[in-house]
N, CA, C and O of each residue as an XYZ file, in Angstrom:
688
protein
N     -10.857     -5.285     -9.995
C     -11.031     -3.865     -9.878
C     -12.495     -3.535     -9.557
O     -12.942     -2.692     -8.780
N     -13.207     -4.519    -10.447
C     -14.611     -4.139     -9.882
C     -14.886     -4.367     -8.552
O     -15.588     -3.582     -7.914
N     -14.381     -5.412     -8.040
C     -14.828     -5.836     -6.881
C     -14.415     -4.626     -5.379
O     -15.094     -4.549     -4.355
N     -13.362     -3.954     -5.629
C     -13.235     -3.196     -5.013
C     -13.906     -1.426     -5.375
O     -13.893     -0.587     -4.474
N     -14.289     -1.188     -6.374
C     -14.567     -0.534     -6.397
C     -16.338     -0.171     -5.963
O     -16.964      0.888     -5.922
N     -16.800     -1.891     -5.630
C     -17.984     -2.163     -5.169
C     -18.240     -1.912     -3.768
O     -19.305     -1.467     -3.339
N     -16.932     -2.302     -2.862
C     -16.922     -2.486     -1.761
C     -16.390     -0.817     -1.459
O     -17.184      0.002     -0.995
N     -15.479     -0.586     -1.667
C     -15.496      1.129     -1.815
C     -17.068      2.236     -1.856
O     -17.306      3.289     -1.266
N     -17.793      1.520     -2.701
C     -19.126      1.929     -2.731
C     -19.965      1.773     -1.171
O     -20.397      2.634     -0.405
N     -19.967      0.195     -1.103
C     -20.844     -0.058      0.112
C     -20.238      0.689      1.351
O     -20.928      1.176      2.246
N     -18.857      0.725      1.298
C     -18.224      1.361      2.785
C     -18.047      2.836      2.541
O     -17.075      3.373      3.072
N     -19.038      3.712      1.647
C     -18.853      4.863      1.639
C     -20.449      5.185      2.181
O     -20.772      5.845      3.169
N     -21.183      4.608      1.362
C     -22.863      4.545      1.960
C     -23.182      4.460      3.301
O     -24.099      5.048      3.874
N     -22.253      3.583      3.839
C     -22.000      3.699      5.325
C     -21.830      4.763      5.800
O     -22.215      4.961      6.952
N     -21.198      5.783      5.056
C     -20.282      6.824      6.116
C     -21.161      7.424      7.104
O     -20.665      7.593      8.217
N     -22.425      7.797      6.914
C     -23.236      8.456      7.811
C     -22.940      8.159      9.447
O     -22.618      8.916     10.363
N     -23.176      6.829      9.396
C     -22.621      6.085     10.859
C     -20.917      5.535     11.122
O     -20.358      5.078     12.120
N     -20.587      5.733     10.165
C     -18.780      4.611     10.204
C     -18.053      5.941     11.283
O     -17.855      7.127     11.018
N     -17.869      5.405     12.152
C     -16.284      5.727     13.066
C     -14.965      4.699     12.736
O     -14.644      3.674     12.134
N     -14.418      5.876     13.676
C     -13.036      4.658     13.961
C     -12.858      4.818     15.261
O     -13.037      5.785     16.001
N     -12.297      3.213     15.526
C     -12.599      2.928     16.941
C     -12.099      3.852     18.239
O     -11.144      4.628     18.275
N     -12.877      3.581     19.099
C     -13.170      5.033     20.071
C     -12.070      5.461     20.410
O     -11.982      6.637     20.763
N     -10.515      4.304     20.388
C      -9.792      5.055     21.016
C      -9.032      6.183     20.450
O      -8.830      6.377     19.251
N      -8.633      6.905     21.432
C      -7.982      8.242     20.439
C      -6.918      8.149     20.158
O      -6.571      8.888     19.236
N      -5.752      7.148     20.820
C      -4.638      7.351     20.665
C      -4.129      5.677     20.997
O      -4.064      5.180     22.122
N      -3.760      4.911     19.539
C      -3.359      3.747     19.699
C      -2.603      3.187     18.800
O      -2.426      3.710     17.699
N      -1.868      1.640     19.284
C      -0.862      1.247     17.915
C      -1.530      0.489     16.665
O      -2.576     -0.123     16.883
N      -1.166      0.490     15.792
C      -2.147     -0.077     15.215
C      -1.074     -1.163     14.025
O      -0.001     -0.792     13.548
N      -1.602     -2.234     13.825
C      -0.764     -2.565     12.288
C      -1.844     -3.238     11.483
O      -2.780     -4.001     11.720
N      -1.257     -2.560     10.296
C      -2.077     -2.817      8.776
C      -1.616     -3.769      8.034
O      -0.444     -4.125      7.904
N      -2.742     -4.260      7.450
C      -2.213     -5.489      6.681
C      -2.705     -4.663      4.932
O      -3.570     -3.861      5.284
N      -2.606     -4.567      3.895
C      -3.042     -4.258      2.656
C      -2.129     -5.604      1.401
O      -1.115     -6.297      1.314
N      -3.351     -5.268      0.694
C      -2.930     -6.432     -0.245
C      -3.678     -6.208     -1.504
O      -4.861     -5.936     -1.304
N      -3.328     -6.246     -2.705
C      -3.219     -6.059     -3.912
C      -2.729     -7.288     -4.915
O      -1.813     -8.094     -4.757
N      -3.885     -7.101     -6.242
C      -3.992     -8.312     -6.685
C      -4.301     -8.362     -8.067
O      -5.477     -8.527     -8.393
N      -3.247     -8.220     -9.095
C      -3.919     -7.642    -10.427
C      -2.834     -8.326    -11.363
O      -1.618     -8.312    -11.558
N      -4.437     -9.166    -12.004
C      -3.671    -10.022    -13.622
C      -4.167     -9.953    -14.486
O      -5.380     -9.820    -14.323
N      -3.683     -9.985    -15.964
C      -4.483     -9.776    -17.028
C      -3.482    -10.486    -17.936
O      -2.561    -11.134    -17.439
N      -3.634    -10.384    -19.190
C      -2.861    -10.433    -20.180
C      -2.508     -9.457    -21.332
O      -3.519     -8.821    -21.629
N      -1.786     -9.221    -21.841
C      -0.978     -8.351    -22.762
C      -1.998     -8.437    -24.315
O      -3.184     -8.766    -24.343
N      -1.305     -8.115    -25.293
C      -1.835     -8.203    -26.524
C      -1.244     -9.355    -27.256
O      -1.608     -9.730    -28.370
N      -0.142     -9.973    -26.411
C       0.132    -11.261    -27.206
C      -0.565    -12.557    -26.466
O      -0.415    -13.764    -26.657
N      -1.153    -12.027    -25.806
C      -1.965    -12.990    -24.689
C      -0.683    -13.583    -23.949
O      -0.483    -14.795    -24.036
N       0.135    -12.829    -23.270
C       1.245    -12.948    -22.539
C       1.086    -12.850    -20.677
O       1.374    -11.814    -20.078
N       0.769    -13.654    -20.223
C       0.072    -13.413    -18.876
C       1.023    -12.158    -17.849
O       2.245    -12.282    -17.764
N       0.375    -11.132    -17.209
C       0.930    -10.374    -16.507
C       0.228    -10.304    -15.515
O      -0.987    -10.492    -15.448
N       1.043     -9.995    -14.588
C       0.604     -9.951    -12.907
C       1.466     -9.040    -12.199
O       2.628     -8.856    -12.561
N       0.877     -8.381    -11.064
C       1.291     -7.631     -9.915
C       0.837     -7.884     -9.108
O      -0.369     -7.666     -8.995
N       1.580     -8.496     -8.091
C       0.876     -8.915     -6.402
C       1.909     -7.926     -5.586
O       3.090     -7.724     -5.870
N       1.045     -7.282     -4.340
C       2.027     -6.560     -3.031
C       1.018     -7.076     -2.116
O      -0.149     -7.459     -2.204
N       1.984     -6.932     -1.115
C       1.316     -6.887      0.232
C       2.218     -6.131      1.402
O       3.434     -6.317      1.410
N       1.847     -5.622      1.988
C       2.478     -4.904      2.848
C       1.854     -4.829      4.642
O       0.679     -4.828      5.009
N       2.742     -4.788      5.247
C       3.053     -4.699      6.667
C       3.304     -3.353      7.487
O       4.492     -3.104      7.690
N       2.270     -2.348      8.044
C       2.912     -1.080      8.480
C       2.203     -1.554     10.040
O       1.316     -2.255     10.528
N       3.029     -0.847     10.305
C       2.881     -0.298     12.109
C       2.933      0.886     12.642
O       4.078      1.301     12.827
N       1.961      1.666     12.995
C       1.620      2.421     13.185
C       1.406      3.359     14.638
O       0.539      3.038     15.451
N       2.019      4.172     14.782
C       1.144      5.119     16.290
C      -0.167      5.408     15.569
O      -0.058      5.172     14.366
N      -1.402      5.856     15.940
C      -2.411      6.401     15.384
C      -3.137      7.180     16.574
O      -3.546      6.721     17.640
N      -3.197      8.942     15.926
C      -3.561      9.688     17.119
C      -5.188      9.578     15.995
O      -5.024      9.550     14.776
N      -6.159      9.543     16.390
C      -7.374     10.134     15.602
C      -7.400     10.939     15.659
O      -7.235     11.508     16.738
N      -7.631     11.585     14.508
C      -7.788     13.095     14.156
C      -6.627     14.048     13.777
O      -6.610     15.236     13.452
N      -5.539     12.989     13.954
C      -4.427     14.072     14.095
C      -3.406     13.320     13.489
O      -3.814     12.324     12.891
N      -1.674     13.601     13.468
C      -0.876     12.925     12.362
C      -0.618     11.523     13.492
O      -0.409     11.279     14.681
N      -0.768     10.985     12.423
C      -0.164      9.346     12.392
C       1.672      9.102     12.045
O       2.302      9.703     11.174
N       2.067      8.356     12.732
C       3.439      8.126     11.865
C       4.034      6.217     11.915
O       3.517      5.580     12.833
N       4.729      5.660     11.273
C       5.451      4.195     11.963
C       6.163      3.963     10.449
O       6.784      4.849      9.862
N       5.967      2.698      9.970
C       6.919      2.445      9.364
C       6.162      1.096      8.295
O       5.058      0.640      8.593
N       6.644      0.785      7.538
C       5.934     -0.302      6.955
C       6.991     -1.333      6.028
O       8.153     -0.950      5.889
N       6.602     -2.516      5.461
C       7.596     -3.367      4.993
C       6.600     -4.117      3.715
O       5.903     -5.101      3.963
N       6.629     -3.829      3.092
C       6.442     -4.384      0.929
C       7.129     -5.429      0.909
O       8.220     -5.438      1.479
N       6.575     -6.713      0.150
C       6.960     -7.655     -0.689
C       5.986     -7.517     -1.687
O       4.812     -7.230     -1.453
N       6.507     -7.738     -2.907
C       6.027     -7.345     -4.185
C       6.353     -8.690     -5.299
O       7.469     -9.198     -5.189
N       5.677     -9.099     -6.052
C       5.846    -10.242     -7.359
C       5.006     -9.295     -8.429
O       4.097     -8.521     -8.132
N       5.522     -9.544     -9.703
C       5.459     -8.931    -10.497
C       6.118     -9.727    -12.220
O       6.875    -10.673    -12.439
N       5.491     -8.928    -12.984
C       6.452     -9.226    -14.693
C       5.765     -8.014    -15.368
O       4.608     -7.613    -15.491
N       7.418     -7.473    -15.880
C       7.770     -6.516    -16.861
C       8.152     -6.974    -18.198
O       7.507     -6.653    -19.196
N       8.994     -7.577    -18.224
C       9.499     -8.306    -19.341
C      10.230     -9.978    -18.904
O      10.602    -10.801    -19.740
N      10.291    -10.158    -17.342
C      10.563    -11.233    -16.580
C       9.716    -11.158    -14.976
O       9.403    -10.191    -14.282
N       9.584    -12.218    -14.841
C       9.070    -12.446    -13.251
C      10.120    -11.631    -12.692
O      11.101    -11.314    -13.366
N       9.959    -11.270    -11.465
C      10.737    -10.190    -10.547
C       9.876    -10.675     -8.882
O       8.797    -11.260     -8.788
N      10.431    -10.382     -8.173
C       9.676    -10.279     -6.617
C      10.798     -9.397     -6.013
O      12.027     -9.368     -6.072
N       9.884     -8.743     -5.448
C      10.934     -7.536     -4.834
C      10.573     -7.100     -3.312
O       9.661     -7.752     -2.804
N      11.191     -6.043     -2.484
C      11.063     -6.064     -1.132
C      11.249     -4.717     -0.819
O      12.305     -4.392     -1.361
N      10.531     -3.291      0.071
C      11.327     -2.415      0.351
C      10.596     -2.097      1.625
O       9.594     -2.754      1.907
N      10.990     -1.212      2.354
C      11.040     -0.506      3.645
C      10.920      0.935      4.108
O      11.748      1.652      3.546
N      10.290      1.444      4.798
C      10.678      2.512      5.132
C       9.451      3.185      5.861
O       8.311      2.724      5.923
N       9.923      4.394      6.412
C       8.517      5.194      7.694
C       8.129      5.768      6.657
O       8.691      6.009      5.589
N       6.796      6.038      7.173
C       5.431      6.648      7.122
C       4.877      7.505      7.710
O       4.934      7.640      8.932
N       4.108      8.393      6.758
C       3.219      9.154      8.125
C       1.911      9.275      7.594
O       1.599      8.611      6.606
N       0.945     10.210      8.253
C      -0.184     10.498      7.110
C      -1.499     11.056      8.108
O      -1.202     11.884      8.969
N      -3.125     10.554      7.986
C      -3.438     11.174      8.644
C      -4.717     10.318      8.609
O      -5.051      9.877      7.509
N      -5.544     10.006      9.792
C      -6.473      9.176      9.946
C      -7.770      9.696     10.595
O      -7.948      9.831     11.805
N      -9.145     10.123      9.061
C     -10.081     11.119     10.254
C     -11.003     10.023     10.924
O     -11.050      8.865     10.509
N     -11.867     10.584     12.199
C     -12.643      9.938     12.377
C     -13.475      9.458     11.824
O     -13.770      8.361     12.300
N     -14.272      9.870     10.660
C     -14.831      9.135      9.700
C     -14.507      8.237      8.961
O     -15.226      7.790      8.068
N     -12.982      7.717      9.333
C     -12.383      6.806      8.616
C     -11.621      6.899      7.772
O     -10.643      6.156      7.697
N     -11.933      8.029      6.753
C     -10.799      8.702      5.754
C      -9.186      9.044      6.114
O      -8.854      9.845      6.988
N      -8.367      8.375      5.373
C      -7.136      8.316      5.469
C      -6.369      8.914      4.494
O      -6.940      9.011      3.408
N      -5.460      9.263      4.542
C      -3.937      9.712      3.758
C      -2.640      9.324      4.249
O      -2.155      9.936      5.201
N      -2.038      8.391      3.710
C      -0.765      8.399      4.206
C       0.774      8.243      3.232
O       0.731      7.701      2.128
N       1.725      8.639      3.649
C       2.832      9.357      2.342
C       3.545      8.605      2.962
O       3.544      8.704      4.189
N       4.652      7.289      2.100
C       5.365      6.129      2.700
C       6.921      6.860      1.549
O       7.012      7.263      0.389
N       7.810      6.705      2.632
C       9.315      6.858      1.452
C      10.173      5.731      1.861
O      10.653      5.587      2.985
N      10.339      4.868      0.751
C      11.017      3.486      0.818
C      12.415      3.805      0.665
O      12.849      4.336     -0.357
N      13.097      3.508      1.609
C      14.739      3.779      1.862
C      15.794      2.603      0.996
O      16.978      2.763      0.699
N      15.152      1.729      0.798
C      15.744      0.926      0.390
C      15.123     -0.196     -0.059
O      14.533     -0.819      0.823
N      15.056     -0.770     -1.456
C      14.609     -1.458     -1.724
C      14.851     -2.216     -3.181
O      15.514     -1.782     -4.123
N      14.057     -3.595     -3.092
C      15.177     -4.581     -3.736
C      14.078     -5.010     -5.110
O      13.034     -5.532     -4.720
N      14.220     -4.828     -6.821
C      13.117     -5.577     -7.623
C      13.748     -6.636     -8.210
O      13.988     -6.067     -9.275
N      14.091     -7.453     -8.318
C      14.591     -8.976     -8.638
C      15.926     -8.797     -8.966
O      16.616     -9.134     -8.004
N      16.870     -8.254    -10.290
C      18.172     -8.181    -10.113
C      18.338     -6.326     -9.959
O      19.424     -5.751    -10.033
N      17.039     -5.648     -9.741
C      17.819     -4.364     -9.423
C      18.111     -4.195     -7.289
O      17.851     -5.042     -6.434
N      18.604     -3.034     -7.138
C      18.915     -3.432     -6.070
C      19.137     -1.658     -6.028
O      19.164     -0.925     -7.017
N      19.307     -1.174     -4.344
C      19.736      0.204     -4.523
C      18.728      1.372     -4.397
O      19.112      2.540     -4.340
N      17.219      0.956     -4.349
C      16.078      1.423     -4.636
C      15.780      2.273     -3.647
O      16.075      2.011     -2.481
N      15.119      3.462     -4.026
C      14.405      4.260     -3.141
C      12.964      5.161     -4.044
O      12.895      5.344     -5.260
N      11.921      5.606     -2.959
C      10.939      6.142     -4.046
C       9.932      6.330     -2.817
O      10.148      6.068     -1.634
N       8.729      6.872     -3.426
C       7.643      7.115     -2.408
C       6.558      6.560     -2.911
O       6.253      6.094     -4.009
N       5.955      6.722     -1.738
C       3.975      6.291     -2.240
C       3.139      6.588     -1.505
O       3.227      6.330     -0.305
N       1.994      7.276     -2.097
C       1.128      8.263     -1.380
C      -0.430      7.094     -1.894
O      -0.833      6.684     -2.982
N      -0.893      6.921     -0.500
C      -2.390      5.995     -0.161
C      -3.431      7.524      0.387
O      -3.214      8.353      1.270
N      -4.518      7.382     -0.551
C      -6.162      7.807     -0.345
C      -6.984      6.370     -0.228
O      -7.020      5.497     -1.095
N      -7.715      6.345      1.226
C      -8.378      5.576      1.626
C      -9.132      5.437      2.196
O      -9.216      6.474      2.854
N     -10.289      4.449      2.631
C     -11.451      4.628      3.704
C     -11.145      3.044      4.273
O     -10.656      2.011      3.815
N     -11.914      3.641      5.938
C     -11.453      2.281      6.987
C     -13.471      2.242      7.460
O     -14.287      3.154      7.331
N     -13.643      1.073      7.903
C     -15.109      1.123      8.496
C     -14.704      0.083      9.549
O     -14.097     -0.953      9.278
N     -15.024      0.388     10.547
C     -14.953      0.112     12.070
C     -16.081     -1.300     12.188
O     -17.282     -1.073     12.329
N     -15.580     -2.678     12.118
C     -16.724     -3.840     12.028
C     -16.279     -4.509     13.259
O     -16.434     -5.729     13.200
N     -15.721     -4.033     14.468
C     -16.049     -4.527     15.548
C     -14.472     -4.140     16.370
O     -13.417     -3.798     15.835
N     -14.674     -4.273     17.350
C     -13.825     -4.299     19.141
C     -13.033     -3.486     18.277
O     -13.558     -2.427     17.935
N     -11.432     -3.837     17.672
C     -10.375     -2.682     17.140
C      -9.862     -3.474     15.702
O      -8.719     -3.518     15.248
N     -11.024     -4.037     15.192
C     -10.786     -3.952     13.745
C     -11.685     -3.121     12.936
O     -12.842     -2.733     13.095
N     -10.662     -2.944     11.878
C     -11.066     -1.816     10.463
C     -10.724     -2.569      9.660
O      -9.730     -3.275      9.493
N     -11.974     -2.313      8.948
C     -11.051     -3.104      7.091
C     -11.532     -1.756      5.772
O     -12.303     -0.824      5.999
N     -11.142     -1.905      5.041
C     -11.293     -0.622      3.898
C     -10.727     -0.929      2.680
O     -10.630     -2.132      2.437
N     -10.363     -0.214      1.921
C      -9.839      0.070      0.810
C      -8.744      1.182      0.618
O      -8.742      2.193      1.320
N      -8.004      0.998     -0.163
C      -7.189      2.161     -0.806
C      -6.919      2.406     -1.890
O      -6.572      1.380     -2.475
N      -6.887      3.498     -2.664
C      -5.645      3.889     -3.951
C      -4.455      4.038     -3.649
O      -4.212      4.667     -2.619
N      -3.210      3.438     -4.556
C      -2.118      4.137     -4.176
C      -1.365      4.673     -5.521
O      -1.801      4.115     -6.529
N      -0.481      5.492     -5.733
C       0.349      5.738     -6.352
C       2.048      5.544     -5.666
O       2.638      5.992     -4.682
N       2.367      4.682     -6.732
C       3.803      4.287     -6.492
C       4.742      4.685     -7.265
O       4.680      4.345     -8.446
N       5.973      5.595     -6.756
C       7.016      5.906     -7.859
C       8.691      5.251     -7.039
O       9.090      5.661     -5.949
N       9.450      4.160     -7.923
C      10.406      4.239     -7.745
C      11.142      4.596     -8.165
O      10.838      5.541     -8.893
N      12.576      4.268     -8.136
C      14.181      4.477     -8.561
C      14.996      3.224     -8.131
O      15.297      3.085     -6.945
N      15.299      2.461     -8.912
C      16.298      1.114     -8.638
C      17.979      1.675     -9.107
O      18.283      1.772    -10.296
N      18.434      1.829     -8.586
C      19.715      2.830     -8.930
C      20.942      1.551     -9.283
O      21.920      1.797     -9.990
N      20.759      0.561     -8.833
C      22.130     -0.963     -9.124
C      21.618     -2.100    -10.058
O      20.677     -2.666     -9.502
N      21.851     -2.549    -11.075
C      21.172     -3.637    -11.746
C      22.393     -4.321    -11.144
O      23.394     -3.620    -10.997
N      22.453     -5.984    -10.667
C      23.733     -6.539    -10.151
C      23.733     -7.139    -11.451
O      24.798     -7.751    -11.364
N      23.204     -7.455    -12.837
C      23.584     -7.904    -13.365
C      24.260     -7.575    -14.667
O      24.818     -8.350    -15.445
N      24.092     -6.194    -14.758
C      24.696     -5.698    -15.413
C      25.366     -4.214    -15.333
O      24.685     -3.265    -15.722
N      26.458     -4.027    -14.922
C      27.142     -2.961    -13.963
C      26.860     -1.644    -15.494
O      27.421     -0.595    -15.177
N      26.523     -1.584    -16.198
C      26.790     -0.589    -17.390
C      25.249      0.211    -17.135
O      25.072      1.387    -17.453
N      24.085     -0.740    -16.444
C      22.734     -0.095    -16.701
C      22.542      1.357    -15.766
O      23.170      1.510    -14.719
N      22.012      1.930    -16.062
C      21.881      2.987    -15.846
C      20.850      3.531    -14.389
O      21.167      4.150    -13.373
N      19.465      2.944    -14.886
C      18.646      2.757    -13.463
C      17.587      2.568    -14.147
O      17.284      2.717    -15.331
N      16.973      2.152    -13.053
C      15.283      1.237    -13.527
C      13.864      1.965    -12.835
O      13.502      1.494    -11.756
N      13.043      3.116    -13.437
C      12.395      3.705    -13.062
C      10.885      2.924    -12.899
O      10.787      2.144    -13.846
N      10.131      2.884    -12.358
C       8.913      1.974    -11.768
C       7.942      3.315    -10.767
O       8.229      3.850     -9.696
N       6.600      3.522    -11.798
C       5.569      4.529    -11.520
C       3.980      3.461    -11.336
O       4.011      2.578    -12.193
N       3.114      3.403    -10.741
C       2.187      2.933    -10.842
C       1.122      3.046    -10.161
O       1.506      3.367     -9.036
N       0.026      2.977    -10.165
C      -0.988      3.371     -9.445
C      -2.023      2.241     -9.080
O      -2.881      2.350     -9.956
N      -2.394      1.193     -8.224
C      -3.290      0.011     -7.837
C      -3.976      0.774     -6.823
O      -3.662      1.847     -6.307
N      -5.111     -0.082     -6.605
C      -6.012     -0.413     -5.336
C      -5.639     -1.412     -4.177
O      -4.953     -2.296     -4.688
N      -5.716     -1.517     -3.557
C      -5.640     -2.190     -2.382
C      -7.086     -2.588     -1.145
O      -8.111     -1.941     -0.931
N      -6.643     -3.783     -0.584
C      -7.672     -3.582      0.510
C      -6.994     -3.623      1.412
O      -5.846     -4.061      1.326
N      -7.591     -3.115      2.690
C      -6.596     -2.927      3.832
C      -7.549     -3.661      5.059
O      -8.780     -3.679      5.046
N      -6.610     -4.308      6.205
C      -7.150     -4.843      7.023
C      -6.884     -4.138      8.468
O      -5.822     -4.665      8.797
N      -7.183     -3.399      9.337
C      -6.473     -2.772     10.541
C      -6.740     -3.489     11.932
O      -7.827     -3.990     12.219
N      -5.576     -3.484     12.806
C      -6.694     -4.227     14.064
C      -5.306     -3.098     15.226
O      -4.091     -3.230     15.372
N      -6.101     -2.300     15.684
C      -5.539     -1.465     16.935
C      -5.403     -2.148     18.138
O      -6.319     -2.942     18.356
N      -4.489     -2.073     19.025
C      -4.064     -2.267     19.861
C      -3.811     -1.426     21.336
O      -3.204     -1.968     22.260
């Protein structure tokens, strides 16, 4: 956490000079990745790893839209790895500052299944050469797992959370 919240620092100090790359209107795909372990109070090891895949139109200055694809590992009370999908939109300024609002249509957390939910990214990109960006993000994540396959009586499996991310961009 520190480490990003360092680099968040240095790529904000920048901003005076940071663009995003000249073109105005291009495809772009993002790479972001997230990385957080600790342990519990029983000294019980816990972890959350995502990484995600979006593809993007990107107008600068103006709305963005495409689609993106999550794989997720994780422990709640068991290891889990999970998967979901779905378009995007949001908004990319020239200074680099981003927003973008993702609604996952479908998606899978180890025996739940049935899932849908959203997630809204605040972020900064800094322009380090030809049509790559790399940056940071916050996100907030809320799901809904609506099928446990393993037990037809459960009800549904709610999943809220909020990580950092770093993000990698290279336009096209």
């Amino acid at each position: 956490m520190r480490i990003l919240a360092s680099l968040f620092i240095l790529l904000s100090s920048l901003h005076a000079t940071a663009t995003m790359a000249p073109r105005m209107y291009s495809i772009m795909a993002q790479f972001s990745g997230s990385i957080s372990e600790s342990t519990d109070a029983g000294d019980n090891a816990l972890f959350n790893h995502k990484m995600s895949f979006e593809a993007l139109y990107l107008v600068r200055g103006g709305p963005t839209f495409g689609g993106r694809y999550i794989i997720e590992a994780r422990n709640d009370n068991e290891s889990t790895s999970g998967q979901a999908y779905g378009p995007m939109a949001g908004f990319y300024s020239e200074r680099g500052y981003f927003v973008l609002v993702t609604y996952d249509v479908l998606a899978k957390l180890g025996r739940w299944t049935n899932g849908e939910g959203f997630e809204v990214d605040l972020g900064y990109m800094e322009h380090i050469g030809d049509q790559i960006h790399v940056g940071v993000k916050y996100s907030y994540r809320k799901m809904r797992y609506k099928t446990d396959i393993a037990d037809s009586t459960a009800v549904q499996k709610d999943v809220a959370e909020y990580f950092p991310s770093l993000v990698l961009n290279y336009l096209f």
